[in-house]
C-alpha positions as CSV (number, residue, x, y, z in Angstrom):
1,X,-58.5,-223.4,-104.0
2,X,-60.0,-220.2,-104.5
3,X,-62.9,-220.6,-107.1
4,X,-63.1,-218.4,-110.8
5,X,-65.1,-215.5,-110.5
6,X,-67.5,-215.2,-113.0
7,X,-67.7,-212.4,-115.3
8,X,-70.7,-210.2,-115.9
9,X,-70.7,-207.4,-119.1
10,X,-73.4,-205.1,-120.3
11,X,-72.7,-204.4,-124.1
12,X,-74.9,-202.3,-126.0
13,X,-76.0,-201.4,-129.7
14,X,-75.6,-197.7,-129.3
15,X,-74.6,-196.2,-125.8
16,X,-75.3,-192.7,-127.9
17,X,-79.0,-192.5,-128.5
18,X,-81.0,-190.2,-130.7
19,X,-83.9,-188.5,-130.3
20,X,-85.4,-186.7,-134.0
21,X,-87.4,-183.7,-133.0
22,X,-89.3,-182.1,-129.9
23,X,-90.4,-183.7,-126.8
24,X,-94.0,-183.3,-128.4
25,X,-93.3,-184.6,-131.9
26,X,-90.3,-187.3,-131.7
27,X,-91.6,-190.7,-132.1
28,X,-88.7,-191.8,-129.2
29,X,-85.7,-194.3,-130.1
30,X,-85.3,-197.9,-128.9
31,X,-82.5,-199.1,-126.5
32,X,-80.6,-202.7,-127.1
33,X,-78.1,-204.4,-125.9
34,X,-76.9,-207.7,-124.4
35,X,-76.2,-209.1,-121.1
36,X,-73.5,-211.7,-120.6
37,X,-72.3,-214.1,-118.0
38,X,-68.7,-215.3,-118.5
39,X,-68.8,-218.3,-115.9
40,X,-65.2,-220.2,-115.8
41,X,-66.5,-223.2,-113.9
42,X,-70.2,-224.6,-113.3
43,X,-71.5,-222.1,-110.1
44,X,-75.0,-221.2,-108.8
45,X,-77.2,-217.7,-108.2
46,X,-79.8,-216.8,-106.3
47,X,-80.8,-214.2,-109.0
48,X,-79.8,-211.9,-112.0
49,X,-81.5,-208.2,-112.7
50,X,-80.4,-205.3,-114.9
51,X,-82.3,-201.7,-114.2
52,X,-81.9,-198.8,-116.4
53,X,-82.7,-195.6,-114.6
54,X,-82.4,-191.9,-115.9
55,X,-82.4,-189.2,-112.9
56,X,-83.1,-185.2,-113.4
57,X,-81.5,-183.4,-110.7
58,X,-81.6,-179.4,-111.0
59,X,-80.6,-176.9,-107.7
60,X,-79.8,-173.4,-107.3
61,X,-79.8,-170.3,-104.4
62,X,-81.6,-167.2,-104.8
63,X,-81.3,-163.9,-102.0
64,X,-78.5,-161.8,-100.4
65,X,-75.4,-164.1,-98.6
66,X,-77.4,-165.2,-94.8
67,X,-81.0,-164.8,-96.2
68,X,-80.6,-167.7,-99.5
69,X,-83.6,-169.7,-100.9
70,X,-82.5,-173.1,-102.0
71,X,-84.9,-174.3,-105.3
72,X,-83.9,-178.0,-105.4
73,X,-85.7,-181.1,-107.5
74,X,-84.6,-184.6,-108.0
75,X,-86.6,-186.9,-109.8
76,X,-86.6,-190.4,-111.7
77,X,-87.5,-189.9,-115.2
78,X,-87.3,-193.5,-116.5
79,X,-86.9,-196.6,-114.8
80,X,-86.6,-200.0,-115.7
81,X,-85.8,-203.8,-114.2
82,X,-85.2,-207.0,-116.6
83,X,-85.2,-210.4,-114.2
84,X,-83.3,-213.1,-115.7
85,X,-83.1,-215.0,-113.3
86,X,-85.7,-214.8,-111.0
87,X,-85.1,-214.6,-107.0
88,X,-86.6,-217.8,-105.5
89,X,-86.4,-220.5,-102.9
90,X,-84.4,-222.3,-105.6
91,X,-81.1,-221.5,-106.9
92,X,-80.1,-221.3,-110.2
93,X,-77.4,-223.5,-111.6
94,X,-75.3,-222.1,-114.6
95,X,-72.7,-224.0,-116.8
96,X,-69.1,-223.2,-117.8
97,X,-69.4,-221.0,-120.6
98,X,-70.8,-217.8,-121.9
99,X,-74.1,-217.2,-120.8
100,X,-76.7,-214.6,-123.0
101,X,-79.8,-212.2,-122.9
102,X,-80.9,-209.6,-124.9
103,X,-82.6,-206.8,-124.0
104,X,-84.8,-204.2,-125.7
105,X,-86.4,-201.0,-124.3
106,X,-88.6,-198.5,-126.2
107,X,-87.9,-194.6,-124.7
108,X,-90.6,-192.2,-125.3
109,X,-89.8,-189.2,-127.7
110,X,-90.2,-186.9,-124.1
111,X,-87.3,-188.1,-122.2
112,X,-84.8,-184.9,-121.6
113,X,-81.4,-185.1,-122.6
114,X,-78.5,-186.0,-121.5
115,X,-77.2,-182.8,-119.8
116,X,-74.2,-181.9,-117.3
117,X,-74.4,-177.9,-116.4
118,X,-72.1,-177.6,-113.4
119,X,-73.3,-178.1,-109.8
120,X,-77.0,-176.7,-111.4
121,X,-78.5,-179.1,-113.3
122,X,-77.7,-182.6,-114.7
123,X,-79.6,-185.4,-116.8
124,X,-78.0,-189.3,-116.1
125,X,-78.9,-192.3,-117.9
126,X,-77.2,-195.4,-117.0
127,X,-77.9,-199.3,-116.8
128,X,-76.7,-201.6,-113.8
129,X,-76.7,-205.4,-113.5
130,X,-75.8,-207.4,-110.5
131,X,-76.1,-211.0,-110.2
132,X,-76.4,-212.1,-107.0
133,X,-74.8,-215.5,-105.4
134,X,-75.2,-217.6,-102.5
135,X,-72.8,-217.2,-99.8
136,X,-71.0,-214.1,-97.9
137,X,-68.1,-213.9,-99.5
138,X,-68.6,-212.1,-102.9
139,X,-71.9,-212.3,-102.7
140,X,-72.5,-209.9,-105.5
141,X,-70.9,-209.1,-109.3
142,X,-72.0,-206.0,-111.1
143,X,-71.6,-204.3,-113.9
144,X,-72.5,-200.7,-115.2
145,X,-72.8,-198.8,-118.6
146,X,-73.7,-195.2,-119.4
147,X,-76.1,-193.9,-121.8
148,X,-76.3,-190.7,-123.5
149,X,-79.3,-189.2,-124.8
150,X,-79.4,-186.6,-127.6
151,X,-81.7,-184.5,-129.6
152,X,-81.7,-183.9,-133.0
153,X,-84.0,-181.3,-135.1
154,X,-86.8,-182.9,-136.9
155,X,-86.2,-183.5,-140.4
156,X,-89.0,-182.4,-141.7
157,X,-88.4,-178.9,-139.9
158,X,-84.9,-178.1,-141.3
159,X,-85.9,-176.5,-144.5
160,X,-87.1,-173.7,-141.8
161,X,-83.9,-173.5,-140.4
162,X,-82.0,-174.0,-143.5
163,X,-83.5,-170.3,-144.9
164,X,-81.5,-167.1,-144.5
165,X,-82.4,-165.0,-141.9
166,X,-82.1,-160.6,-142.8
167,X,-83.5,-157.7,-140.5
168,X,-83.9,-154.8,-142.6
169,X,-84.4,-151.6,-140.8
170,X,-83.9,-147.5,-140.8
171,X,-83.0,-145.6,-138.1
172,X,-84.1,-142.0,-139.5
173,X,-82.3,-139.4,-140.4
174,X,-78.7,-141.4,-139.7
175,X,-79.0,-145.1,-141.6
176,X,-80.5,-147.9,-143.2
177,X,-79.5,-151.7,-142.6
178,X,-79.7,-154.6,-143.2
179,X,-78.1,-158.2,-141.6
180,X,-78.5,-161.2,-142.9
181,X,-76.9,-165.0,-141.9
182,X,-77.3,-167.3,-144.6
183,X,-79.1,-169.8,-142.2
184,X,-80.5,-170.0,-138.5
185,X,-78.5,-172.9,-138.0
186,X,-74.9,-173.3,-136.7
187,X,-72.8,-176.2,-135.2
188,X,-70.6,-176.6,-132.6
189,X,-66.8,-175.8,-133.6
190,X,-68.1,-173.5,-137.0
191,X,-68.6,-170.2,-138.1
192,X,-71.7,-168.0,-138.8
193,X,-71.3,-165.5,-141.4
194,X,-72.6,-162.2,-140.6
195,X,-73.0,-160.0,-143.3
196,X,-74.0,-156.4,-143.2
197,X,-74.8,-153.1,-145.6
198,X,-75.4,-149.9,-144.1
199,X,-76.3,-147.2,-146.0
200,X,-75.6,-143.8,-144.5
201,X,-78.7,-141.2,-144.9
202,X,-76.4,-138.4,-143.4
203,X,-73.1,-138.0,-145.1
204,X,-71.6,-136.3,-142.1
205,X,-72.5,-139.5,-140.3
206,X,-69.5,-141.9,-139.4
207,X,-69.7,-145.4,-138.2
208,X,-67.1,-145.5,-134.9
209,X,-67.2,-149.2,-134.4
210,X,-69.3,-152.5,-135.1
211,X,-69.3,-154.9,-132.1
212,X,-70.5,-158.5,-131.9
213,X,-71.5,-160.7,-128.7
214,X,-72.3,-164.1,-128.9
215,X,-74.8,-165.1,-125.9
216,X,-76.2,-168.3,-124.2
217,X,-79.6,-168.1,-122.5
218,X,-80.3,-171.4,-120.1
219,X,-83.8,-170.6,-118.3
220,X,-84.3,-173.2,-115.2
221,X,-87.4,-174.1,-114.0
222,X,-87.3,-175.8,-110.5
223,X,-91.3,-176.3,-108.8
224,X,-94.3,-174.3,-110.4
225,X,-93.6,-170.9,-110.2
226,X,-90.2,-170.8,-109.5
227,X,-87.7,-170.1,-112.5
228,X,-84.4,-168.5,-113.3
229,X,-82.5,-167.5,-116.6
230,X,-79.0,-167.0,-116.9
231,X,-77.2,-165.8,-119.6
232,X,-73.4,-165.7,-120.3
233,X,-70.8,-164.5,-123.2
234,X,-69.4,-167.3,-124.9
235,X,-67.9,-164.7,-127.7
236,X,-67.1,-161.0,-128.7
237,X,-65.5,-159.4,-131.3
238,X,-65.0,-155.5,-132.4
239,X,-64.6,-154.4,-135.8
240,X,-63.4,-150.4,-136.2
241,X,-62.7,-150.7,-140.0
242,X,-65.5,-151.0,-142.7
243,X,-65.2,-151.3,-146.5
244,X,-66.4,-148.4,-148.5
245,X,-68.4,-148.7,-151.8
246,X,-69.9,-145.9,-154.2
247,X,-73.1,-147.7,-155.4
248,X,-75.8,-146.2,-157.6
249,X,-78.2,-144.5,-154.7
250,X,-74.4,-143.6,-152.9
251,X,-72.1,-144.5,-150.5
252,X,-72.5,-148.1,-149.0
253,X,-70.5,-149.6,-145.8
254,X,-70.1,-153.0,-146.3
255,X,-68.8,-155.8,-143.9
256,X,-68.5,-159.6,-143.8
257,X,-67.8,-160.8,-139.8
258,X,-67.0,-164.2,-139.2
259,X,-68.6,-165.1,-135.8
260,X,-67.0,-168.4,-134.5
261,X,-69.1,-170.5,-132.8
262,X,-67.1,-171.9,-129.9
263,X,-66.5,-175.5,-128.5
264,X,-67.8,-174.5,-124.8
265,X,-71.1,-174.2,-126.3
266,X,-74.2,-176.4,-125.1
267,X,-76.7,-177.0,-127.9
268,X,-80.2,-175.5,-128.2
269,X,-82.5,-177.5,-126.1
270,X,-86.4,-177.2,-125.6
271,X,-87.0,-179.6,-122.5
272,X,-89.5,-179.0,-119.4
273,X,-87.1,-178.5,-117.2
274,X,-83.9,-176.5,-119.1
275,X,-84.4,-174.2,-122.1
276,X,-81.1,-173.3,-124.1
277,X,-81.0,-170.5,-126.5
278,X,-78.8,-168.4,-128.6
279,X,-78.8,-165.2,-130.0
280,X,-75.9,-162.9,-131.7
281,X,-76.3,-159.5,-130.5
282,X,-74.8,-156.6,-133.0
283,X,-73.7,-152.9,-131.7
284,X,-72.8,-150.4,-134.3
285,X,-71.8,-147.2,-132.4
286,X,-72.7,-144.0,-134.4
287,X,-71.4,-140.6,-134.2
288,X,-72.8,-137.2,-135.9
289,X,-71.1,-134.3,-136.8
290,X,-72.0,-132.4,-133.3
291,X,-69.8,-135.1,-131.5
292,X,-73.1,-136.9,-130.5
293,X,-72.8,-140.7,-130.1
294,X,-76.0,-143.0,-130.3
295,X,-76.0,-146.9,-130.6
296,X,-77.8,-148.6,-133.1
297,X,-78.7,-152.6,-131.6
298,X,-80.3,-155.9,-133.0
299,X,-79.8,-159.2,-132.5
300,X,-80.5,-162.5,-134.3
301,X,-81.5,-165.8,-132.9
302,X,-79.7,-168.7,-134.0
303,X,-80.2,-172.4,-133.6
304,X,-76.6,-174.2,-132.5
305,X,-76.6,-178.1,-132.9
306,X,-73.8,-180.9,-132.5
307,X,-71.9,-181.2,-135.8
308,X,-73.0,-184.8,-136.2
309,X,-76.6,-183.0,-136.1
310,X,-76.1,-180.8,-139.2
311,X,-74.1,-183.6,-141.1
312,X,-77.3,-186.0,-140.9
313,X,-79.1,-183.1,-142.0
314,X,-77.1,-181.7,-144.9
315,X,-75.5,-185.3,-146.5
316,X,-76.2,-189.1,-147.2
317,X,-75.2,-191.6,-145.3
318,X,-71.8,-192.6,-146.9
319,X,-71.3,-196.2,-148.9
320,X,-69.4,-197.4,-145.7
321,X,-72.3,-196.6,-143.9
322,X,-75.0,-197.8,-145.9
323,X,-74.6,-201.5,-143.3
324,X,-77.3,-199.0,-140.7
325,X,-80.1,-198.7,-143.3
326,X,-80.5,-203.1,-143.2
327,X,-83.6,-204.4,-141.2
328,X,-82.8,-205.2,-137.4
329,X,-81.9,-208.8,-137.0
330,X,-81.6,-209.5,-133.1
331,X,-79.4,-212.8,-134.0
332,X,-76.4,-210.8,-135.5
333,X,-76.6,-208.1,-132.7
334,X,-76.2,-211.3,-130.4
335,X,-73.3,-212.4,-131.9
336,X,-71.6,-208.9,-132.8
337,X,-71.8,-208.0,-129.1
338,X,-71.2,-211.2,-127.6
339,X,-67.9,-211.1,-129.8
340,X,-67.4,-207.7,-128.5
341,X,-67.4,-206.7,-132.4
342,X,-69.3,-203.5,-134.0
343,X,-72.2,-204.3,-137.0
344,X,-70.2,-203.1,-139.8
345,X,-67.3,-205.1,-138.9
346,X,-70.2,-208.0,-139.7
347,X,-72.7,-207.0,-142.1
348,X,-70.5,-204.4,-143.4
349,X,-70.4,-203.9,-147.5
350,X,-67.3,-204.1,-149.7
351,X,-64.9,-201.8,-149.7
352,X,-64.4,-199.7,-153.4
353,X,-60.6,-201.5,-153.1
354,X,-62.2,-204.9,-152.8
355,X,-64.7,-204.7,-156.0
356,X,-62.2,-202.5,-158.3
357,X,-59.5,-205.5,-157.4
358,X,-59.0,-207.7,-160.4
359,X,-59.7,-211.7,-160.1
360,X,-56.5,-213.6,-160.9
């Protein structure tokens, strides 16, 4: 008779962790979970271990094709072992049932985020158990589970952010400017409102076109010394037609541009390793009455974050919601991931349907 395998399962608070702020100022974030042994009949084990390790790997090639510089680095940037069961002379007998451990790890505020940019540069977190059993024959059980870092901007740096950013200028003799966005920060899958006003200090002057390009700057740094910046065009748009207004001091070009911010976009990010930046870079192509054309160029830095970022920034938590704010109690989070359930399926509060229901 072929015996039951046991089971083994890793099952975690939050696979998505936060980090609030820089690597300098974020006070880190804690990772929990449970480990459970599913064992269908009474069985032994020489041991039982679960590591968390987070690995930075970054690589590219620099030169002409036949003359290429490889700048590779891989390195462990966290990495932890729980032993449950200790290896020994003595083996460890374990009953029929479902078998538990917690476990808790505190993550400094430093760690770089969880990051996947092509065959360049990657950031993995994951956690892997294996129980090990006496014998040859399936000798081993394991089990794995991923972990995602992420970094938020520090609350008590938004109001910053949060400010309209203008660049008022004159280029003499032909015009005077000004663009504004109503704040530095954008999220992924939104739209930044550019606004402009240009007012024309030649009259024979005419605007040919306005041209926007949205740009992402990632800067690598491999050993000491040895760094490289790339930058590509996640967005451009042209506008040839601008709205005319007679104002008090004249004639005023006014235009409203609607830059999308799209979905292939990474977030900013301000690690040792990997810097991601943004800017919106504005063209507006000028020509005189002689048939002269001259360019007039600026560009505004912008801050993109995930859109859960800028929700936790600009809202409360909701009612539903309100079950995260309660004290940590390591008993429920036993039994809610044992069980395989979520916390606000357990400590959840009651719904609006269930207190506006009359009692019969």
């Amino acid at each position: 008779m072929v015996p039951l395998m046991p089971e083994l399962k890793i099952s975690l608070e939050n696979d998505r962790l936060v980090l609030h702020g820089s690597p300098s100022e974020s006070a880190g974030c804690v990772l929990r979970g449970v480990l459970s042994l599913k064992a269908m009949e009474q069985c032994k084990f020489k041991s039982l271990r679960l590591k968390f390790k987070g690995v930075m790997h970054i690589e590219w090639k620099e030169g002409p094709q036949g003359h290429q510089k490889d700048f590779k680095e891989e390195r462990t940037v966290i990495e932890h072992t729980w032993s449950f069961l200790a290896p020994g002379h003595k083996q460890h007998s374990v009953t029929a049932g479902t078998h538990t451990w917690p476990f808790e790890l505190p993550l400094a505020g430093n760690l770089p985020e969880s990051l996947h940019i092509g065959t360049t540069y990657y950031v993995h977190y994951k956690l892997k158990a294996i129980a090990e059993r006496p014998g040859i024959l399936f000798s081993q059980i394991a089990a794995r589970a991923p972990v995602y870092v992420s970094r938020y901007i520090a609350s008590s740096v938004v109001d910053d952010f949060l400010e309209p950013i203008q660049i008022s200028s004159e280029w003499t003799d032909k015009v005077r400017y000004d663009i504004a966005v109503a704040s530095k920060i954008c999220h992924i899958g939104g739209v930044v409102p550019v606004i402009l006003r240009l007012i024309p200090l030649n009259p024979k002057l005419r605007v040919r076109y306005l041209s926007f390009t949205f740009k992402e700057y990632t800067t690598y740094k491999a050993r000491p010394g040895h760094q490289k910046t790339r930058g590509r065009v996640v967005h451009h748009q042209r506008n040839d037609q601008l709205t005319k207004i007679e104002e008090e001091d004249g004639v005023c070009w006014y235009n409203t541009e609607n830059i999308p911010v799209p979905d292939t976009l990474r977030c900013d990010s301000s690690g040792d390793v990997v810097k991601i930046r943004h800017r919106i870079k504005f063209i507006m192509s000028l020509e005189n009455e002689d048939g002269h054309i001259s360019e007039l160029r600026a560009a505004l830095p912008v801050i993109v974050v995930a859109t859960n970022n800028e929700e936790s920034i600009n809202t409360l938590p909701t009612y539903e919601n309100s079950w995260q704010s309660l004290p940590y109690d390591e008993h429920i989070m036993i039994e809610m991931l044992t069980a395989g359930r979520t916390p606000s399926e357990i400590i959840a509060p009651p719904s609006y349907q269930s207190l506006s229901t009359p009692v019969r």
